[in-house]
N, C-alpha and C positions, 0 to 999 in steps of 0.2 A: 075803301081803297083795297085793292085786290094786288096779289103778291107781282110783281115784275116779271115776266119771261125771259124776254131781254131787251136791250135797250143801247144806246151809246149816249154817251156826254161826251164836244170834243170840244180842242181849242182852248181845254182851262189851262191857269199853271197848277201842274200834278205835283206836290210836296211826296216824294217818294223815302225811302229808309234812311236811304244816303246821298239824294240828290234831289234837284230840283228841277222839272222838267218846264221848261218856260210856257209851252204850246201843246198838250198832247191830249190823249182819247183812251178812255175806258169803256170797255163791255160788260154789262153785268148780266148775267145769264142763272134764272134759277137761282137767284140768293148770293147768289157768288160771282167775284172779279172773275172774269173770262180771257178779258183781254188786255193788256197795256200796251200804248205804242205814242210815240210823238207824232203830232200833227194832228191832222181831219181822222176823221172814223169812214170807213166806205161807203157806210150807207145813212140816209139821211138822220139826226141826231139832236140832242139837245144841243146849241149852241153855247158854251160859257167863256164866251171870250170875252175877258175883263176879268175872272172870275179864280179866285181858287179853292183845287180841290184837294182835300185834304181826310185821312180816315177817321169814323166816326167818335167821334169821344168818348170817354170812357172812365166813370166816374168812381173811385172805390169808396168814399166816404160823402154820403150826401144828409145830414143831420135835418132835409126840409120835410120830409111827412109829417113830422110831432108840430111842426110849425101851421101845418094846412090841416091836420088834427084840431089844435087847440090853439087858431090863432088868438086868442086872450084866454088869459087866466078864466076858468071854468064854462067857455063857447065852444065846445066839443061837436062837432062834425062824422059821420058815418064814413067809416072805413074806406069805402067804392068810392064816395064823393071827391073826397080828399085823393085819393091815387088817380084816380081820371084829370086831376087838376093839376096834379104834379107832372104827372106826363104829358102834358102839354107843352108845359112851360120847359120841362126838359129838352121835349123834342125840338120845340123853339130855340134852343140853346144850341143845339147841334148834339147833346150827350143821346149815346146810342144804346150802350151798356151802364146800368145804375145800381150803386150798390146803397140801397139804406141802407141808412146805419139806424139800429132799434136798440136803446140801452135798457140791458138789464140793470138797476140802478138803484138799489134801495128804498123803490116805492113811493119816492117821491114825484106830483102829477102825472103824466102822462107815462115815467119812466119807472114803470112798473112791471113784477116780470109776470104776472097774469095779463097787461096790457100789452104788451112786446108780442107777449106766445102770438095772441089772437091775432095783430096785427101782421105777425109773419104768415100762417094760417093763410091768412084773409089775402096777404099780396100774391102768395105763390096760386093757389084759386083764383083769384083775378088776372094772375098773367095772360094767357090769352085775347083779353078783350084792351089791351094797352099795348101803345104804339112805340114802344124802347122795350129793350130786355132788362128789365127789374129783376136784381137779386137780391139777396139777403148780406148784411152785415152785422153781425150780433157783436155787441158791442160789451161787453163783462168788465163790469166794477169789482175789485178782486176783494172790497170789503163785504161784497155780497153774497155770498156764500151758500145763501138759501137759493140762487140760480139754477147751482150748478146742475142739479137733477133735469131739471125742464131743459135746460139747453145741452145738455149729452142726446135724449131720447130728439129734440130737433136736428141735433147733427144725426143719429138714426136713422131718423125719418129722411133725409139727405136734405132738408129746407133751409139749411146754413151754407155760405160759398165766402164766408167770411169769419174770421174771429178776431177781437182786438180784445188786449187787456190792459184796462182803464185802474189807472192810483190818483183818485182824486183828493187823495186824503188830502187837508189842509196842511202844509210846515214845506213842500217837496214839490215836482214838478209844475202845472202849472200853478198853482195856487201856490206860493211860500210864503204866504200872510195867511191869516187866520178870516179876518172882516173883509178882507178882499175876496174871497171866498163867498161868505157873505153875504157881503153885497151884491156880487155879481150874482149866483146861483138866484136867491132870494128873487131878484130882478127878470132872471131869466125865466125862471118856474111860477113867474107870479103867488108865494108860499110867504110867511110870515118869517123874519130876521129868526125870530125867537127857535122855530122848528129847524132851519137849515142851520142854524147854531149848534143844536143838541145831538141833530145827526150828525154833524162834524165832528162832535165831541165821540160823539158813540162808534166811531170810525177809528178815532186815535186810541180810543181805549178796547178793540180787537186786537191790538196785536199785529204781528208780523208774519210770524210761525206758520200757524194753520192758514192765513189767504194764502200764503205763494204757492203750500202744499193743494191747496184747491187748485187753484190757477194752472199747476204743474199736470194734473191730471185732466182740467179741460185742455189743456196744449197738446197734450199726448193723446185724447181723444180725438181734436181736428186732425193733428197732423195723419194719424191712420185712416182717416175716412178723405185725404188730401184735400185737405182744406187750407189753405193758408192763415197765417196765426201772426199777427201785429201785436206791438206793444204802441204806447197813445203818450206822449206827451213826457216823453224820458228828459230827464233834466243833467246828468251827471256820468261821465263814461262807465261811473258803480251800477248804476240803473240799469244799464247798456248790458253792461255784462250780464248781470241778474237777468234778464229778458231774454237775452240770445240764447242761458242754460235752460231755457222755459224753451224755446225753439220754434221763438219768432223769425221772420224772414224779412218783416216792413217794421219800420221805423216812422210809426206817424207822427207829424207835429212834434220835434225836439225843438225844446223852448228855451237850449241854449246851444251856441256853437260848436263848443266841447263834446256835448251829446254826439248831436249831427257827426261828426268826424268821429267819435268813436263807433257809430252804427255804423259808417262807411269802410271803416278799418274792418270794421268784422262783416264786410259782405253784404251789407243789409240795404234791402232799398229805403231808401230817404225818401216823405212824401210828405208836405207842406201846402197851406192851404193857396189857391189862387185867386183868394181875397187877400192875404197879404202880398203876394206875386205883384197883382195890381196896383196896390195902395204905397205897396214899398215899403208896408211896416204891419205889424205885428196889433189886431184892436188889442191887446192884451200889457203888451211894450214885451213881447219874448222876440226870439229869434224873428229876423226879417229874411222871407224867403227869397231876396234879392242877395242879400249876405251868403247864405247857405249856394246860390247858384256861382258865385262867384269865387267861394271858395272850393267849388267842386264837389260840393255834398249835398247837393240835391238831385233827385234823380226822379221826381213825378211829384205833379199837382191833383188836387182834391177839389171840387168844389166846398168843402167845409158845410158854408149853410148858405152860400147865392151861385145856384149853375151858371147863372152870366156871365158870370169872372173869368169860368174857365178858358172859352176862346179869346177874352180880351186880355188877359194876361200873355195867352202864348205870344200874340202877336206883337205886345208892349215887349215881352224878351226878344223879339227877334228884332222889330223896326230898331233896336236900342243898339243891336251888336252883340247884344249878352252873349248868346245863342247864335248857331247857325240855324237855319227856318227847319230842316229833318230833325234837329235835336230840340229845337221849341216844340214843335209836332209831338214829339215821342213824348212827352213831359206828360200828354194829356190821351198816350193812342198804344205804343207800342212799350213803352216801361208802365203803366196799371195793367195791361193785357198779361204782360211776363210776371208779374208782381202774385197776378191772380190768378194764375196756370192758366191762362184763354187762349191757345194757340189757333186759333182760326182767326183773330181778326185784331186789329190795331196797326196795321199796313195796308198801304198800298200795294197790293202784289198780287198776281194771278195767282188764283186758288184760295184767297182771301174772303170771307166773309163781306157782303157787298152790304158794310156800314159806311156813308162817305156823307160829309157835310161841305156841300159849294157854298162861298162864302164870297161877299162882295169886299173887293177891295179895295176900296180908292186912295191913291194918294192923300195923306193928312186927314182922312175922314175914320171913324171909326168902321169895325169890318161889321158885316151884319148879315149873318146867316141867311141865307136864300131860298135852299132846299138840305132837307136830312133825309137821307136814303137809311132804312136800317132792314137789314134779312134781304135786301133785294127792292123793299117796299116802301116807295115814295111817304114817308108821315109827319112832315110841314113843309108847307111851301106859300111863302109868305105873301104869294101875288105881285111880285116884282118882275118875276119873270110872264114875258105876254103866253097867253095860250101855246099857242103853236110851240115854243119852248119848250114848255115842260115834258117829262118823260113816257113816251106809252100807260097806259095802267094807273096814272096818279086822279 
């Protein structure tokens, strides 16, 4: 698939910042929105009438590489394979921009921090040959300590556009049970009770002191290389605090309300997964990002660990009333963009980066992505659309 020159799409409804355009026409010219206008396009065009268009998704926290790595316990998969597969299914999804997330993590399977380096290595090298813009989100356990050197010299090298700092100790955010912990890690890492027990232990008996002084120093490393810096899974407005003197900007996953509203109070964008969005609860039983929307302290979705979620969530907020359809949009285009310093694209707007996903809409039926434009360049189109449809170049 060869890059777009230019093109029109007319006749969708256009979801624009602050409006909704019922009937209208975009040009994408070289990578970039050219033109907006309501109605037909002058000259002849893709047709999407029935159709909405809306800018391309944009994902900051996607946990699924380690999944397409090691989908079971010790079936390990090569690098390329796995990211070719991911992207797909991304693209499928309509997300345009993706942020893995790679945990530096105390060594346990896949979340290792000589497994992470290679893996970031390995995506930024691969970029070129994948159809979505893959970044990096480094993801720091702050009992990990042994990180911190390999992840300063990759923020360095500039191959990080992400930081989060992860307290998974067991007693506090999400984990406040010990076997709940447990159980779940255990489960998820396919590792024996006995080992994710001892590391848990070996977690609580680090201390407090020297992580946050680490932690303090990777913060103050992103923030000078402008990187943005998350904290993951705040439970307590005490947390909240502690985090923002670290000088985080996102508030991932607060797994109680009280959190959420205090991230909000101090500025912070609020980001919650859109598998709970969908589901209307929490797999865990923490904060429901329906609650969080409703009380006004959410402010962007993640796909956590299923890209599918993301566009059926927005549009469950919107058919619902939650949301008006520009602020369901932004949840997943124009607040990750801001969150992640992206100023070219997460709108609709001339001069915008030409990321757009057409999206079929039917009445009462689920919506099901159509076509993903990202850079300009047609990279899935599901065959719904007849030949003659589709865009020059695809």
């Amino acid at each position: 698939m060869t890059a777009l020159s230019t093109g029109w799409i007319e006749n969708a409804r256009l979801i624009l910042p602050h409006e909704v355009v019922e009937a209208g026409a975009v040009r994408l010219e070289d990578g970039v929105i050219s033109d907006l206008r309501e109605g037909g396009a002058p000259v002849p065009a893709l047709d999407a009438r029935g159709m909405t268009l809306l800018p391309g998704l944009i994902d900051l926290h996607g946990d699924m590489i380690e999944r397409e790595l090691e989908p079971r316990p010790g079936t390990r998969f090569d690098h390329d394979l796995a990211l070719i597969e991911l992207d797909k299914r991304l693209a499928a999804s309509g997300v345009t921009t993706a942020f893995a997330s790679l945990s530096f993590a105390d060594g346990l399977g896949l979340r290792s921090d000589t497994r992470a380096e290679g893996l970031i290595r390995d995506l930024v090298g691969y970029r070129p040959h994948l159809l979505v813009d893959h970044r990096v989100h480094a993801r720091y356990e702050v009992s990990n300590t042994d990180a911190l050197v390999p992840l300063l010299a990759l923020l360095d090298e500039g191959l990080v556009d992400l930081v989060s700092l992860m307290d998974h100790t067991p007693g506090q955010g999400q984990f406040r049970d010990m076997e709940t912990y447990v159980g779940y890690t255990a489960r998820w890492l396919g590792r024996p009770a006995e080992e994710v027990r001892a590391l848990a232990h070996a977690r609580l008996d680090a201390g407090t002191g020297e992580v946050w002084t680490v932690a303090r120093t990777l913060g103050q490393a992103a923030q000078a290389r402008g990187v943005s810096l998350a904290s993951h899974d705040d439970d307590t407005p005490q947390k909240v605090e502690l985090l923002c003197s670290l000088g985080v900007s996102i508030s991932e996953f607060p797994v109680t309300l009280e959190a959420a509203q205090a991230a909000t109070g101090r500025g912070l964008s609020v980001f919650m997964g859109a598998p709970n969005a969908l589901r209307g609860a929490s797999h865990s039983g923490n904060l429901s990002a329906l609650d969080a929307l409703e009380a006004g302290t959410l402010h962007g979705l993640a796909s956590d660990y299923s890209p599918m979620t993301m566009l059926q969530a927005v549009w469950r907020v919107a058919r619902e009333g939650r949301v008006g359809w520009p602020e369901a949009v932004a949840l997943v285009s124009d607040t990750p963009a801001g969150a992640a310093g992206l100023t070219d694209r997460g709108r609709l707007e001339v001069g915008g980066r030409a990321d757009l996903v057409l999206v079929e809409d039917a009445p009462g039926a689920r919506p099901r992505v159509r076509l993903t434009v990202s850079g300009g360049r047609p990279v899935y189109h599901d065959g719904a659309l007849a030949p003659q449809r589709v865009l020059v170049g695809f």
